[in-house]
Legacy VTK file of the C-alpha trace (Angstrom):
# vtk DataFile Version 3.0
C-alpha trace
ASCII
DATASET POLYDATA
POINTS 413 float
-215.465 321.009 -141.372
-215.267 319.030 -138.683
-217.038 315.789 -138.341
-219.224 316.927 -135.784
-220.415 319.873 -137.560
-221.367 318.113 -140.142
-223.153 315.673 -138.474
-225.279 318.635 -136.471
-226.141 320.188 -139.689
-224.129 322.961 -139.528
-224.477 324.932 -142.801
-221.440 325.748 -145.379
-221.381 328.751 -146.782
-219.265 330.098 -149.785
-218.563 333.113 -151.999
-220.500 332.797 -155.156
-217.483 334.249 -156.571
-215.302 330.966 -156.019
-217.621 329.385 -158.417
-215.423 331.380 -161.305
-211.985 331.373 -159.715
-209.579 330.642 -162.783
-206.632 327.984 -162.751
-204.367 330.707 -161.404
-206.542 331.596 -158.693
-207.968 334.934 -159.424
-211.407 336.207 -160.669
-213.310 338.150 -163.219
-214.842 340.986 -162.450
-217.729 341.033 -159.461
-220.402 342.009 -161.989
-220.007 338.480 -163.635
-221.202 336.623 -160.552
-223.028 340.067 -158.189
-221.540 343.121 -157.405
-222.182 341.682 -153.833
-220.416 338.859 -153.727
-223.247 337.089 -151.788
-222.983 333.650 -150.132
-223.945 329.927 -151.381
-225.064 327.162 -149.464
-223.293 324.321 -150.056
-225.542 321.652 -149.683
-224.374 317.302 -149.158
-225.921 315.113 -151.684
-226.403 312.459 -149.063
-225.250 309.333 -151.875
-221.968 310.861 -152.071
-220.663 311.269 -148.666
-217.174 309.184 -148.585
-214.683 308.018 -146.170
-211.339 308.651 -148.419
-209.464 305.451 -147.695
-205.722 306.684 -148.065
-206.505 309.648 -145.819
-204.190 309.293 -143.167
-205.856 309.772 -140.325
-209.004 309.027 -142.042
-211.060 312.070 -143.394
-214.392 312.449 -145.293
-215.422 313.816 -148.555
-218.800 315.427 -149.407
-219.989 316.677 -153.032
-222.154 319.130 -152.449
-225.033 320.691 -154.526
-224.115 325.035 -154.681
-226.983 326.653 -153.969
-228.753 329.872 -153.817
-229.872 331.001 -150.539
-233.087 331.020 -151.815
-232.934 327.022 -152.742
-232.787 326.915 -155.937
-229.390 325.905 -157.649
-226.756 328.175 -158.491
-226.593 329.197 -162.301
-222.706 328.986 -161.776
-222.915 325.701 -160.981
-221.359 322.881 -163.448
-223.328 320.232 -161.485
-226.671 322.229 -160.999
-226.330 322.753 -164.885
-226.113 319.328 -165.491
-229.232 318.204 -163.461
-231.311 320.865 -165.234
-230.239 319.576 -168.603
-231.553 315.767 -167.416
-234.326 317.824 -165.772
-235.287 318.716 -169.535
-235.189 315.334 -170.382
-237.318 313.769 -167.944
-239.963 316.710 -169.067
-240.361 314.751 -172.339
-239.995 311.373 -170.660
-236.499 310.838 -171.659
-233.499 309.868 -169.726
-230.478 310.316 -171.254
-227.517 307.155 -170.125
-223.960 307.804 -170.376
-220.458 306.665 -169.836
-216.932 308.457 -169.925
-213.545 307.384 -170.714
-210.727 308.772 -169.204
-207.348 308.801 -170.265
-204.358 310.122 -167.673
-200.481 309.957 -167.859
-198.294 308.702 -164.539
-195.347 310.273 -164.304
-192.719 310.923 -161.971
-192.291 313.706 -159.837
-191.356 317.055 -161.920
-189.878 319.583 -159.584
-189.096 322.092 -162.604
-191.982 322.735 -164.853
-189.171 324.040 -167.665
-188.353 320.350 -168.294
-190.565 317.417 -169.467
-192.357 315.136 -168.012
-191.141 311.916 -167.465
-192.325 308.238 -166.430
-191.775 306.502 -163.112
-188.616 304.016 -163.017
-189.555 300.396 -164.069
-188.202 297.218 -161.966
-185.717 297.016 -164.312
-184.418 300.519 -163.657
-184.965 302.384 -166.736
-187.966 304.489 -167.676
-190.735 303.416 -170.327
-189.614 304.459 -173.402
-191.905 304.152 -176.918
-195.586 302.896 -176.996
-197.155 300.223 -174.606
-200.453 300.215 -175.809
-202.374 297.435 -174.561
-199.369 295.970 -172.628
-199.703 293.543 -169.380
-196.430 293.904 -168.299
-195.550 295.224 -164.964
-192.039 296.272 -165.139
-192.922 299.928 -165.285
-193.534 299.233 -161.459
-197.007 301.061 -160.846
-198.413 297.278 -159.703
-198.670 298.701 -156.101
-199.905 302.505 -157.105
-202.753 300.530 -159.259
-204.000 297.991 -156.825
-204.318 300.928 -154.302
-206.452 302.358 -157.024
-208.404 299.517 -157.403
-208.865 298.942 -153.526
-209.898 303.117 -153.725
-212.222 302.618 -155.871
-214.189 299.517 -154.379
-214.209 301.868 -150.953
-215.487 304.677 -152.749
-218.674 302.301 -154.920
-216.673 303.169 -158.179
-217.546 299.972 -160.692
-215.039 299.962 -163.386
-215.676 298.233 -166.499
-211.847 297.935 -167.969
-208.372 299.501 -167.285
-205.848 299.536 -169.779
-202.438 301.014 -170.675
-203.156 303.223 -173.778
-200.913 304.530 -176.765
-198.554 307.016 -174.965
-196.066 306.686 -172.861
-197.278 305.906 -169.601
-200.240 306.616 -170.204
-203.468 304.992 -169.086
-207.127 304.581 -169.270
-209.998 303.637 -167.420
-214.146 302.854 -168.629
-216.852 303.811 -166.247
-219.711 301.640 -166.610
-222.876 303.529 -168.387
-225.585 304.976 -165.780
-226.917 308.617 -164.916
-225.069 311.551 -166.023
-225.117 313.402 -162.680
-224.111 309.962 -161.061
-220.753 309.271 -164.007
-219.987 313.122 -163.768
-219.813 312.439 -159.662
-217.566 309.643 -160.091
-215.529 310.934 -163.128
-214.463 313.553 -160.466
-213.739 311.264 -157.664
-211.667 309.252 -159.611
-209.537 311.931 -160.873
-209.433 312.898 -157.170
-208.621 309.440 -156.120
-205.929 309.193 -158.941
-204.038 312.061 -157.558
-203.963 311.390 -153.875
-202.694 308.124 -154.407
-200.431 308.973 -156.620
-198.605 311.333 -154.059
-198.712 308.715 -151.672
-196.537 306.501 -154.050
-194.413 309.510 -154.719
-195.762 309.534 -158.386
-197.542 312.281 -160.514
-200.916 311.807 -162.245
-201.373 314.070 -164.793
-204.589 315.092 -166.729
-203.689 317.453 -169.055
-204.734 316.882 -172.418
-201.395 316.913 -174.278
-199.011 316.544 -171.287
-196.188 314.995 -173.497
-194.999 316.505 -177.183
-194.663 313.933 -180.111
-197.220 311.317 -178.534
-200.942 310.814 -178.252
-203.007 313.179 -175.809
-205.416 312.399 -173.299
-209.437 312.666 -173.888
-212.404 311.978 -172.011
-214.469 310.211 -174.656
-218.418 310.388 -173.728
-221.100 307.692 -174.968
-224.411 308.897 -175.019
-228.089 306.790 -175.227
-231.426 308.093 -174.493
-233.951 305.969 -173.133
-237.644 306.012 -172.177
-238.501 306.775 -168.533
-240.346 303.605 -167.415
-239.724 301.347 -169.984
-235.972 301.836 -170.554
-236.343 301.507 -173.900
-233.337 302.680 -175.800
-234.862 305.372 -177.940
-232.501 305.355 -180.906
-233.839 302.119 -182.197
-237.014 300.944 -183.500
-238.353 297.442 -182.600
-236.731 295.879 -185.557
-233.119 296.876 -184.560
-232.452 299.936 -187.024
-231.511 303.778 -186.381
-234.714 305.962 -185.347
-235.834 309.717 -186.352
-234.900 310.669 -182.633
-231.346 309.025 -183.151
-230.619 310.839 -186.558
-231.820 314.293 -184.263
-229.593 314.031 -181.783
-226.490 313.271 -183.972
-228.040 316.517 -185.822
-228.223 318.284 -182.271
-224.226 317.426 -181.477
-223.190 318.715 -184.841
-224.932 322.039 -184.000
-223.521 322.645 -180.974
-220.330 321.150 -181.320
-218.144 324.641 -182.553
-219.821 326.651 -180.259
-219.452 324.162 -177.508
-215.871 323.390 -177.952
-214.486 325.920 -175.428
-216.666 323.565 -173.101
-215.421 320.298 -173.957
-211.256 321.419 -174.686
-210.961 324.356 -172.058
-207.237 325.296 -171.410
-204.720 326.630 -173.807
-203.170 323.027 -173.795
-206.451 321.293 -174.732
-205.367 322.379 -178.706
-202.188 320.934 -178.381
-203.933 317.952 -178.296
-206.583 318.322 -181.304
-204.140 320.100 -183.711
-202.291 316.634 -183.425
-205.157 314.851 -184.499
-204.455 311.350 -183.839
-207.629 309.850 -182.268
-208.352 313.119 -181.521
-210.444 314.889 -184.058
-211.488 318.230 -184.267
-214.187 318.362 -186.047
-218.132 318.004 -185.995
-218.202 314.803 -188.743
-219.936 311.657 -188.148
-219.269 307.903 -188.496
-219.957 304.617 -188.069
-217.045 303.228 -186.140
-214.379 306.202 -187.297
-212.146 307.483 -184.904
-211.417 309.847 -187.274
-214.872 311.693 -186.590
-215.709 314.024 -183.756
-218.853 312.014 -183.348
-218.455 308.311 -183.732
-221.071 305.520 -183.640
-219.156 302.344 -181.941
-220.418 299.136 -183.154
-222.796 297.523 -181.063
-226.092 295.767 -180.602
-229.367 298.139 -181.393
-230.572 297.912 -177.413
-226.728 299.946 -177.057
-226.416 302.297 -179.827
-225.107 304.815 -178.859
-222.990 308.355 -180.197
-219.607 308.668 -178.629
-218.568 312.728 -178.489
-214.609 312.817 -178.519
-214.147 315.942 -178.395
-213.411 316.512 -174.373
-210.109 316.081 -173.226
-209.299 314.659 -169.777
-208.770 317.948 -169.087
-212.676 318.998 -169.188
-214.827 319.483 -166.319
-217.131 315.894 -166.157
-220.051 317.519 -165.267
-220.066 320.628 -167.651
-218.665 318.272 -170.576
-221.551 315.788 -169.963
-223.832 318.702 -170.029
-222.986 320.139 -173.008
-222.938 317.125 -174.905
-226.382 316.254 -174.088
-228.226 319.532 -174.024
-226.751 319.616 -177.428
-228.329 316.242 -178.616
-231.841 317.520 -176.921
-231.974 320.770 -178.752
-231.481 318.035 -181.965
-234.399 315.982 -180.424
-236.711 319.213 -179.816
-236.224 321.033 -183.319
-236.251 317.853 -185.579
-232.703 318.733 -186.830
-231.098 316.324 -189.824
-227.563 315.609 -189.427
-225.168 315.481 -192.677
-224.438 311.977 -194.457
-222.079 310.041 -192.413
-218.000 309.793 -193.472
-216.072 306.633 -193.655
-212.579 306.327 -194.657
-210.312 309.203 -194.771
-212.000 312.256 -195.801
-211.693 316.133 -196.200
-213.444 318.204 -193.066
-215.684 320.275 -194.555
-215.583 323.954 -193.590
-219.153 323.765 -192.012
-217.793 320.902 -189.527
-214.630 322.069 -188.551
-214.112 323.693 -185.009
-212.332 326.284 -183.779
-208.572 325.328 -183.188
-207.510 327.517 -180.260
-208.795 328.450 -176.737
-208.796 332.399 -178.067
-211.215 331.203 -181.547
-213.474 329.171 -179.020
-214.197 331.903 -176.604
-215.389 334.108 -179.539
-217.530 331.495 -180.647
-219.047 330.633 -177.289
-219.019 334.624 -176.548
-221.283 335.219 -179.701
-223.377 331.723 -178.898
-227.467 332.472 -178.785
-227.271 328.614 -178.559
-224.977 328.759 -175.394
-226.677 331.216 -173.824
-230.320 329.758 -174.625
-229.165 326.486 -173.421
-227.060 327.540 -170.009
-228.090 330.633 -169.635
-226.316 334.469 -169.854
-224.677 334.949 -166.556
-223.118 331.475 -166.845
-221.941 331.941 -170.239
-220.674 335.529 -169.877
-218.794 334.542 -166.521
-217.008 331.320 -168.290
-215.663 333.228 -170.943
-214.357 336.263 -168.633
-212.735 333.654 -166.219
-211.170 331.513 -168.865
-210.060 334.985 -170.709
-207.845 335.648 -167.767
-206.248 332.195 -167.965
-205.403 333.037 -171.739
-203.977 336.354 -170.800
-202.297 334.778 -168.529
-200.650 332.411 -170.951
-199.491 335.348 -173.467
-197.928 337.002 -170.298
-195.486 334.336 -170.669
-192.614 333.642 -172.944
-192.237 330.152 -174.183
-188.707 328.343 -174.509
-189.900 327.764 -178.055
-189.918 331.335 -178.941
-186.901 331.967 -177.154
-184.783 328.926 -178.955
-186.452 329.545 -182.272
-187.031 333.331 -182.881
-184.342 334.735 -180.861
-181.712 334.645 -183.801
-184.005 335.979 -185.997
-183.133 339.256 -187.753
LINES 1 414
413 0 1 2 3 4 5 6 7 8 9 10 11 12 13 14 15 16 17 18 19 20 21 22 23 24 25 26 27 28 29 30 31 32 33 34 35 36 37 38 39 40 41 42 43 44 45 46 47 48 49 50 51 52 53 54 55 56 57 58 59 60 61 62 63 64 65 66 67 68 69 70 71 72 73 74 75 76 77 78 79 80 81 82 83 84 85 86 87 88 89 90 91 92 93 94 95 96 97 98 99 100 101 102 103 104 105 106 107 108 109 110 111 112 113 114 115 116 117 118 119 120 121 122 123 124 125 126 127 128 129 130 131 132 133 134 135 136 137 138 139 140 141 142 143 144 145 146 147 148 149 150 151 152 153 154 155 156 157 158 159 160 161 162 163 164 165 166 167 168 169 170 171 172 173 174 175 176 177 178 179 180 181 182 183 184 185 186 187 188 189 190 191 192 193 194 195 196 197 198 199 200 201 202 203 204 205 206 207 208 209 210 211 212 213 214 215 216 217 218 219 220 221 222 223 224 225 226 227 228 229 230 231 232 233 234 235 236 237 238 239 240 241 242 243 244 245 246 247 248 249 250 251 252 253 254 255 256 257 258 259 260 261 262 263 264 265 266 267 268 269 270 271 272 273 274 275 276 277 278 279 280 281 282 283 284 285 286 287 288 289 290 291 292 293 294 295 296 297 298 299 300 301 302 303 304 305 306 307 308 309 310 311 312 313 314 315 316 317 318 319 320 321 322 323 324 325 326 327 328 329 330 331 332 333 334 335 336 337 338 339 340 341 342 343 344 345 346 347 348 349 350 351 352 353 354 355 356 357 358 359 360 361 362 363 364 365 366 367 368 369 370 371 372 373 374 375 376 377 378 379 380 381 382 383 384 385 386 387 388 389 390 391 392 393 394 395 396 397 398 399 400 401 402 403 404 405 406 407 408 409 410 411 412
């Protein structure tokens, strides 16, 4: 839009179909979202109107609220879910806090998506090779991409709390400091956006794919979660002398309940598996711990006034807003029924079959698909038209024939 019709007010209006375009760009069926088709009004939350500093010459971003005609907020909508999950929590005088972590790989340019990816040439002209975790160096050359980043960020009002190179190869990852869900899920999304624009301009590749790279570690988008009281900001999940609270043990016992149904939420592509059936730091299952990495749901260590449950299930792949969601309407419906979580693991321990997850997109859709839960919790038409749009991306998938198959079965008799 142009700036001046969006300065007059001009209205944008959308098919509420887009809202379940897949990857590839097609849709599901009209009856998922109206056999009409009918328009949305995309409506400007009025904190999050940027000016995109490495827009050459200089453009604007708006996230907008999708909206029925009617007012209200679209059922389809990831971020209109999300604020009616807090919604539910302010209702009981709750505000649920939360921060993500996001892990990406930078890579250089791949022209032919039948090869690997690879990362950028260092100053010394050779490419990163083996594991970097942790590593100040510069030589892989990305000084200049990252302080762009930086300066993007500070333009856009995106506080960062640390940046770090992370266990694969080139691979990086960067904490959002805590706050409001809709507010993190906002600038989760910018950032991503941010990451890839200036990454073109540096003739680079950001990738966030959960499992971009074979034989290393993936890419998640860890989520800590506290509830506090509206008011006081008291963190809910401990008492005044310090120690763990009824509402903290319910919300652990929420996550675990919702955590196999939810999973098609939180790991939603076909390569999202590739990454938790290599489960390094990225478990797939519904276990708790103190301080495990092993577990799907891990208490970090911390003061009582920042307890909090870390989900790390989502891969960087997930959408913020309907990860965030899920995570914490899960940990309500704990809160609201009173549920009691299993003992907590430590050490290296056997998944029992109660807390394991499903382990491919296909298994997750059927659990989602059957979900009371789900549908309780987001509601029918949103469920149903998730599952048909992200059953045409699998189809899509089996249409094709891996180079695996072809190297390894070909010869077979």
């Amino acid at each position: 839009m142009t700036a001046e019709g969006f300065l007059e007010g001009r209205r944008l209006q959308m098919a509420r179909g887009v809202l379940l375009q897949c990857i590839m760009g097609g849709y599901p069926e009209s009856r998922y979202y109206g056999s009409d088709d009918g328009d949305l009004a995309l409506v400007p939350d009025p904190a999050h109107i940027h000016v995109l500093p490495w827009s050459e010459p200089p453009r604007a971003l708006a996230i907008c609220d999708a909206d029925e005609l009617t007012g209200e907020g679209s059922s389809l909508s990831t971020r209109a879910q999300l604020k009616a999950v807090i919604a539910r929590y302010a209702a009981r005088g709750l505000a649920p806090v939360v921060a993500t972590e996001l892990e990406f790989f930078v890579f250089a340019p791949n022209t032919d998506p039948t090869q690997p990816f690879r990362p950028p040439l260092g100053l010394d002209g050779r490419r990163e090779d083996g594991f970097s975790a942790f590593s100040i160096s510069s030589n892989n050359g990305l000084r200049p991409f990252f302080n762009e980043v930086y300066a993007g960020m500070a333009a856009l009002g995106l506080p960062r709390d640390t940046f770090m190179h992370e266990m694969g190869v080139s691979q990086f990852e960067i904490n959002l400091l805590h706050g409001d869900p809709l507010l993190i899920a906002d600038q989760t999304f910018l950032f991503k956006h941010l990451l890839k624009e200036v990454a073109l301009k540096h003739g680079l590749t950001v990738v966030c794919m959960a499992k971009p790279l074979a034989h290393t570690a993936g890419s998640s988008m860890h989520i800590h979660q506290s509830v506090v009281e509206l008011g006081s900001g008291r963190n809910v999940f401990s008492d005044e002398a310090g120690q763990p609270t009824a509402t903290f043990r319910h919300f652990i016992g929420g996550q675990q309940a919702g955590m196999a149904d939810f999973t098609a939420l939180f790991a939603p592509n076909v390569n999202s598996y590739q990454r938790l059936c290599h489960p390094y730091a990225s478990p797939n299952n519904a276990c708790w711990s103190h301080d495990n990495r092993a577990a799907g749901l891990r208490i970090p260590a911390s003061s009582p006034v920042a307890r909090r449950v870390e989900n790390r299930l989502p891969g960087a792949d997930a959408n913020p807003y309907l990860a965030i969601a899920a995570s914490l309407a899960a940990g309500l419906h704990g809160i609201e029924h009173e549920l009691e979580p299993t003992a907590a693991i430590q050490g290296q321990f056997e998944v029992p079959e109660a807390l394991s997850l499903p382990c491919t997109l296909h298994a997750a859709l059927e659990r989602l698909k059957r979900s009371d839960l789900a549908k309780a919790l987001f509601g029918k038409e949103f469920i149903e038209g998730y599952v048909a749009t992200k059953t045409l991306e699998l189809t899509s998938f089996y249409d094709e024939i891996t180079p695996w198959e072809r190297r390894v079965l070909a010869a077979q008799a």
